[in-house]
N, C-alpha and C positions, 0 to 999 in steps of 0.2 A: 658497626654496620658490616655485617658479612658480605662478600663478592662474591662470584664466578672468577673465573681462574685466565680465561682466553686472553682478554686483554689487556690483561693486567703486568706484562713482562718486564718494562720497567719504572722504575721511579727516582725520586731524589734521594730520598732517606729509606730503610728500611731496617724497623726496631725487632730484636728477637726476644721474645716475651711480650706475657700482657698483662702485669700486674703494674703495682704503684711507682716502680723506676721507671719501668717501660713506658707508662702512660705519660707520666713527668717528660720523658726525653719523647716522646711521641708531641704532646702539647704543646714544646718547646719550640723543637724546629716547624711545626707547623708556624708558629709566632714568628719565624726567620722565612716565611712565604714557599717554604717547602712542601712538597708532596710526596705522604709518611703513608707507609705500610706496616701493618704490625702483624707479627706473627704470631700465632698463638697454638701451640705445638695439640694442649686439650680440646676435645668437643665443645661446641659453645655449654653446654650444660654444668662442664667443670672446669670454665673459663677462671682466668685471675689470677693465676700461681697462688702461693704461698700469701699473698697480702690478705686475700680472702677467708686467708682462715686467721688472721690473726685481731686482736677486740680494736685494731684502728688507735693506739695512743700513739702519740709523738710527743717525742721531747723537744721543747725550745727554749729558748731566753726569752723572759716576760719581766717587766715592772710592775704585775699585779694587775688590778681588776680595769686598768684604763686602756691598757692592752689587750689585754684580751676581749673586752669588748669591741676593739677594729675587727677580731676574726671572729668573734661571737656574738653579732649585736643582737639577737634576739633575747639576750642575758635580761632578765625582768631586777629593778631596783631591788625586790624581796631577793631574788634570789643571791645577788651580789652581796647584801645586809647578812644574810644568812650564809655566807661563805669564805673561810681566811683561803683565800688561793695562795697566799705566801706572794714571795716573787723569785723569781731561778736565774742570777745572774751569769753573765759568758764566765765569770772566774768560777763559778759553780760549776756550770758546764765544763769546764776544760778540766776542773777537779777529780770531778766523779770522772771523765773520760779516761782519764791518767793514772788511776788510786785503783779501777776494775780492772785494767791493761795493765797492769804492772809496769806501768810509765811504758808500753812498747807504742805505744797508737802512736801513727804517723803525723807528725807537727804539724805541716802541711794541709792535710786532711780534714785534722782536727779544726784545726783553725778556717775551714771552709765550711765544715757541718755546723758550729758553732756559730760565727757569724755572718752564717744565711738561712740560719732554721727559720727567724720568724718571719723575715722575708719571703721566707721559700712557701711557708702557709698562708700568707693572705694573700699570695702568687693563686697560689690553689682555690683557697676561697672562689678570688675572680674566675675562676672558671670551672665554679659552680660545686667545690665538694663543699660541705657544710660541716662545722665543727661544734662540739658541745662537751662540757667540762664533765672529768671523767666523775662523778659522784659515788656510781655503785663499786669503784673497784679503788680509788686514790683517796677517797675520804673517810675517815672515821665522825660519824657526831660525838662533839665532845660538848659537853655544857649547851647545849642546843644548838650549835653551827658546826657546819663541818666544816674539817681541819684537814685540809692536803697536805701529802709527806711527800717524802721523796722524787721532788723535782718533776713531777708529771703532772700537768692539771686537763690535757683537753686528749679525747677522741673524736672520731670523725660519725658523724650519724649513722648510724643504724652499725657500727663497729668496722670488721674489715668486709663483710660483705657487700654493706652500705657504701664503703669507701671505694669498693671493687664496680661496683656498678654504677656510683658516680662517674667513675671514670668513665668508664665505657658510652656513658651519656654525651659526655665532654667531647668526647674525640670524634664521637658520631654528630655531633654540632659543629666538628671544627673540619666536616669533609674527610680523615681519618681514617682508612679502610682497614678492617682486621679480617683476618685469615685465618680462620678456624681448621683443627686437625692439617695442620702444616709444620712439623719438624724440621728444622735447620739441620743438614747433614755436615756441611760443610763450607768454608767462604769460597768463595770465587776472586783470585788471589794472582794478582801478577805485576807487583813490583809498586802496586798499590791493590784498596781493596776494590774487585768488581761488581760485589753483588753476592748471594749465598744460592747453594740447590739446596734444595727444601724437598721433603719427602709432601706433597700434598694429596691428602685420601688417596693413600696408596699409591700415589704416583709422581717418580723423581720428576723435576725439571729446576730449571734454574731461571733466578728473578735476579735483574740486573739492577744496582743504585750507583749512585756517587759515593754515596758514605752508608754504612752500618754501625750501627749501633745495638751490643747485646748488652741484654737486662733480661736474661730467664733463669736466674736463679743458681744458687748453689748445687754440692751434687750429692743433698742430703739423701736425695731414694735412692740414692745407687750405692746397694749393699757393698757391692765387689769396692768400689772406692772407700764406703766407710771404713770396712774393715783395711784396707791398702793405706789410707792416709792417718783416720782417726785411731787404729789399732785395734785389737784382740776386743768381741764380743760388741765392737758397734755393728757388725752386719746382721744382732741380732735385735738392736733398740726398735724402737717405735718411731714410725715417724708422722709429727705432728702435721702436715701441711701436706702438699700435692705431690703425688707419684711420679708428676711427670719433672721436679727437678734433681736432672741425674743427671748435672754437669756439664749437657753438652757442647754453651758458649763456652765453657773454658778450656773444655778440647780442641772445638775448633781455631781459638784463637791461638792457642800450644804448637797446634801441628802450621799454623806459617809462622810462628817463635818467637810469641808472647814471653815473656818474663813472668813466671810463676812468683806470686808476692803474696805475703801476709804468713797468717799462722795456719799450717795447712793440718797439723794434729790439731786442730783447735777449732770448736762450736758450740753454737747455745742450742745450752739442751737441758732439758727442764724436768721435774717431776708431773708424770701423766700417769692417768688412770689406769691398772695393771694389765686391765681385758681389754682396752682399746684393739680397737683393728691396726693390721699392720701399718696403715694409712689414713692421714687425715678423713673422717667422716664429716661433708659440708653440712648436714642436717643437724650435728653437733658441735661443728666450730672448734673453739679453742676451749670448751668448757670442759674436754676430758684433762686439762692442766688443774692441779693444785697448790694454790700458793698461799694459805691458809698455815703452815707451816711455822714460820714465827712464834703462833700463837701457842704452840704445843711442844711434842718430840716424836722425833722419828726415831722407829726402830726397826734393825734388820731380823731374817731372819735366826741369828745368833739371841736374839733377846738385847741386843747392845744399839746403844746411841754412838752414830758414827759420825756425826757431824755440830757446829754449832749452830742450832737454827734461828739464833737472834744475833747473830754476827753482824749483824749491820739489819737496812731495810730491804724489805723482799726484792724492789727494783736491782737491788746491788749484790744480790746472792742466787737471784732463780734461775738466772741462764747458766751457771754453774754445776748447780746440785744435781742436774738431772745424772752429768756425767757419777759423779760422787755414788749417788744410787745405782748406777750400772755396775759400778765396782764392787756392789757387797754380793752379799753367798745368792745365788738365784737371780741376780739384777731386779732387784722387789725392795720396797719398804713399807712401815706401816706408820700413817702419819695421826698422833694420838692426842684425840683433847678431853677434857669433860664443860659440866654442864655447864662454868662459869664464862667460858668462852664461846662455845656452839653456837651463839647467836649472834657471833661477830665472823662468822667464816663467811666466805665469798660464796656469790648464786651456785661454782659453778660447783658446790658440793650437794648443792638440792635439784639435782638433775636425775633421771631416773638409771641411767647407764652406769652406776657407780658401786665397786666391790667395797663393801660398808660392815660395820660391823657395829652391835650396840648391848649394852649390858649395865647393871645398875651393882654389880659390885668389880673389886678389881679381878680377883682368884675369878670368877665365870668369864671377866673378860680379856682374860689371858690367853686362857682356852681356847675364846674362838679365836685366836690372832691364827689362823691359817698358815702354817710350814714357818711357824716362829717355836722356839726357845719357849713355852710357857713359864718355865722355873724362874729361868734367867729375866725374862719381860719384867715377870714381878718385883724380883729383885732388883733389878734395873730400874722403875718408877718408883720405888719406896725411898731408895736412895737418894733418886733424883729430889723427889720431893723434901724428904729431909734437909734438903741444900738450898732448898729457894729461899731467899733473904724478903721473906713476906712483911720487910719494915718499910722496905722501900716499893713506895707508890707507882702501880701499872697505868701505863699509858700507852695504848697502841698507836699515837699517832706520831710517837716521837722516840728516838733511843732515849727508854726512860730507866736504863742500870740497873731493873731490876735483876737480878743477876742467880749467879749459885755462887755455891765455896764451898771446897773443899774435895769436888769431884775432877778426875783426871782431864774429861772433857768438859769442859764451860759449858752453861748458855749463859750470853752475856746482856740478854735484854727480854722484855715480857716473860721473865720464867714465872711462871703461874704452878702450884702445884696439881696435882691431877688427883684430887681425892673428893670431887663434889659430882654424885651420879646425876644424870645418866654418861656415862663414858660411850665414845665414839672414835672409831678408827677405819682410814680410810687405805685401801693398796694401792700403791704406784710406782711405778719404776719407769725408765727412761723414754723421755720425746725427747728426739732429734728437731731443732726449728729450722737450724740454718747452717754451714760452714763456714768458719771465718778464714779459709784459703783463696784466693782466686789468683787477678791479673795485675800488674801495675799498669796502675794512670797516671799521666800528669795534672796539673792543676784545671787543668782543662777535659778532664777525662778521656782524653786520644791514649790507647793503648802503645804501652812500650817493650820494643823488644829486648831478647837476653844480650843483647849489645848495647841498651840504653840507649838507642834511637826510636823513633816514632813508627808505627806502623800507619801506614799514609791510608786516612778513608775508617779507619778503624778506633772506634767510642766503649766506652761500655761503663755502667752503673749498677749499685744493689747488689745484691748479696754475693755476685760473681767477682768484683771490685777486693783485693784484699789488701791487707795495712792499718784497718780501721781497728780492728775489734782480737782481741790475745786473752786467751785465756777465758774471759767474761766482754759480757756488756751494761751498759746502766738504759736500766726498761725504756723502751720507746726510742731510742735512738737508731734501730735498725728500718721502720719506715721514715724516718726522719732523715738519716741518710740516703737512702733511696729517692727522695725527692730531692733532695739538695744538688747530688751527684746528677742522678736522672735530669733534672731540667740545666745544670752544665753539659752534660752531654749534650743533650739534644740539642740544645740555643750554642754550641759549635758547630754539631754535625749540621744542623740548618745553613749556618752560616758559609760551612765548607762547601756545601750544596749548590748552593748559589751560586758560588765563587766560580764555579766546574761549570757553568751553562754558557 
């Protein structure tokens, strides 16, 4: 529900952001009888942050199909018959958490995303987001059922824009006021927190709370910081998601002496479409990302394969690679399959926005590999090919060792040769999604300063939050986080709200 501005000057809570933390900590303290203001820096038309462009998956802990029917009841017996969901136990969770982080992710943390994810979604559920198991993008049919891999089974309907607008439904059911084209300049700060000024349509003034709570994202658009924290040739990446997160709960909270936490060289960033715009396009979503990659090989423009693209499952290798692709000659790659696999790539390579390439021998489809190596390509997949160990059986829904030997770089799973036309290759180089540097929280999400004391009145959740995430992440844990933290934040700052009346 958007407002007028007059009388609006104070309240109990006031959230910065409006995406999936924000709403979480916004929903929250309303549940602690609090009166929440959310700010939302975009026009309502490119409301959401970053959640809205993302396909809506969350990772949780499930025991399989009896669970996830509490969050899924509309799940039909066929469709249940016809689906192995697996089950993703907390020791799996805390695995993959630890094995992508290179053992750095915060214990603490961990141990709170972990054992309040599936709590934290039929939290949601009740207040009205709707979930449905991810099919098109975590299943393979194998033998006529599909087979879920890598620890992911559900997204939220209609993806992250569905999830973006449920929210917005919620909050405006729960009295909830948002504030459109309102900027956080700064907190209002003295010896606790007062409240923030806000740039609103064009016009500073200051909105007084008890407590603040920021959840508006990392400070992925903001070139001058990529290149500043992330280094040399991020300020030229793509970035996957909303223009408007350029950091600035994490300055604000900086300049009265947050504790700067987590991995601040360090973000998921993915392989994206070459021509993508410099900035998320809502009309396209997340489907300029490719992560069809496994199935094939990538090559740079050298003609060379720079990476392992069956090193694990895609969950546990794509918020990585994007960087990996920035690094080669151009920040370009070309991601290569033929006919035996083409029918197994994801929707979002049959979209009409896509630098594509096709040809029915290999020498024609060298050629067209645009600002590549044609000699070297060739000679690069002939070889490849000659190493596939085609004795050992392809299975895409599982690490199935089909492998190579005898090449300097491995691939160590799905290696398919590439000698069955029509041959297809697609360009992509770097999306930026998110940074994994931000604030320290305590267990309670109250921000802490660089003396390791409490900043009094001051919350914050989602991707501004750091300690969680090094290096990589394993898929769906970053709105999973976001909710887990967001509705601790919020269900304190409510609480602290109170307390102050």
């Amino acid at each position: 529900m958007a407002t007028g501005i007059g009388h609006m000057k104070e309240t109990d809570v006031i959230v910065v952001g409006a995406g999936n933390a924000a709403f979480c900590a916004a929903l929250a303290a309303r549940e602690q009888g609090a009166k929440v203001i959310v700010l939302e820096r975009a026009p309502e038309a490119e409301r959401g942050g970053n959640s809205r462009f993302t396909a809506g998956g969350f990772r949780f802990v499930h025991n399989g199909a009896e669970d996830l029917r509490q969050l899924m009841p509309d799940l039909t017996e066929q469709e249940i018959a016809n689906s192995d969901f697996g089950t993703y136990t907390e020791e799996q969770f805390f695995d993959d958490l630890g094995r992508v982080t290179d053992y750095r992710v915060d214990p603490d943390m961990a141990e709170l995303l972990v054992k309040r994810s599936a709590d934290t979604l039929l939290w949601m559920r009740s207040k009205g987001i709707r979930f449905i198991p991810m099919w098109g993008r975590q299943a393979f049919k194998i033998d006529g059922k599909f087979k879920f891999w890598g620890g992911l089974v559900a997204e939220t309907w209609g993806g992250g824009p569905g999830l973006s607008d449920m929210l917005f439904e919620a909050a405006a059911r729960e009295g909830i006021e948002v504030m459109y084209e309102t900027r956080a300049i700064s907190l209002l700060y003295d010896d606790a927190i007062q409240g923030v000024r806000v740039r609103h349509k064009g016009k500073t003034m200051e909105l007084r709370s008890r407590v603040v709570v920021l959840a508006s994202g990392g400070f992925e658009a903001n070139a001058e910081w990529r290149a500043r924290y992330l280094g040399p040739a991020w300020d030229v990446a793509k970035v996957r998601g909303t223009r408007f997160n350029t950091g600035d709960g994490i300055r604000m909270a900086l300049e009265v002496g947050a504790m700067p936490w987590g991995h601040w060289s360090g973000c998921h960033a993915v392989g994206w479409e070459r021509n993508a715009p410099p900035f998320g396009d809502l009309a396209v979503g997340d489907n300029f990302q490719k992560h069809s990659y496994p199935l094939g090989i990538m090559l740079n423009a050298n003609g060379e394969r720079f990476v392992d693209e069956g090193a694990d499952l895609r969950n546990y290798t794509y918020a990585k690679y994007g960087r990996v692709i920035l690094q080669q000659p151009g920040q370009f790659a070309w991601q290569i399959f033929d006919n035996k696999v083409i029918p197994l790539l994801r929707d979002e390579y049959r979209i009409r926005q896509v630098t594509k390439i096709r040809a029915n021998t290999l020498e024609e489809f060298v050629d067209k590999l645009e600002d590549v190596d044609a000699k070297r390509a060739l000679k690069t997949i002939r070889a490849y090919n000659a190493a596939v160990r085609t004795d050992i059986p392809f299975n895409p829904a599982v690490k199935d060792g089909r492998c190579t030997e005898g090449l300097a770089l491995p691939k160590s799973n799905w290696a398919n040769t590439i000698d069955e036309p029509p041959f297809e290759a697609y360009a992509v180089t770097c999306g930026i999604t998110f940074t994994f540097g931000g604030l320290r929280v305590n267990d309670n999400a109250q921000v802490i300063d660089s003396d390791g004391n409490l900043i009094p009145g001051l919350y914050a959740a989602g991707e501004l939050v750091g300690g969680l995430f090094y290096f990589n992440y394993p898929g769906g844990s970053g709105l999973m986080a976001g909710s887990v933290f967001g509705r601790i934040a919020g269900s304190a700052a409510g609480q602290a709200a109170s307390s102050k009346k």
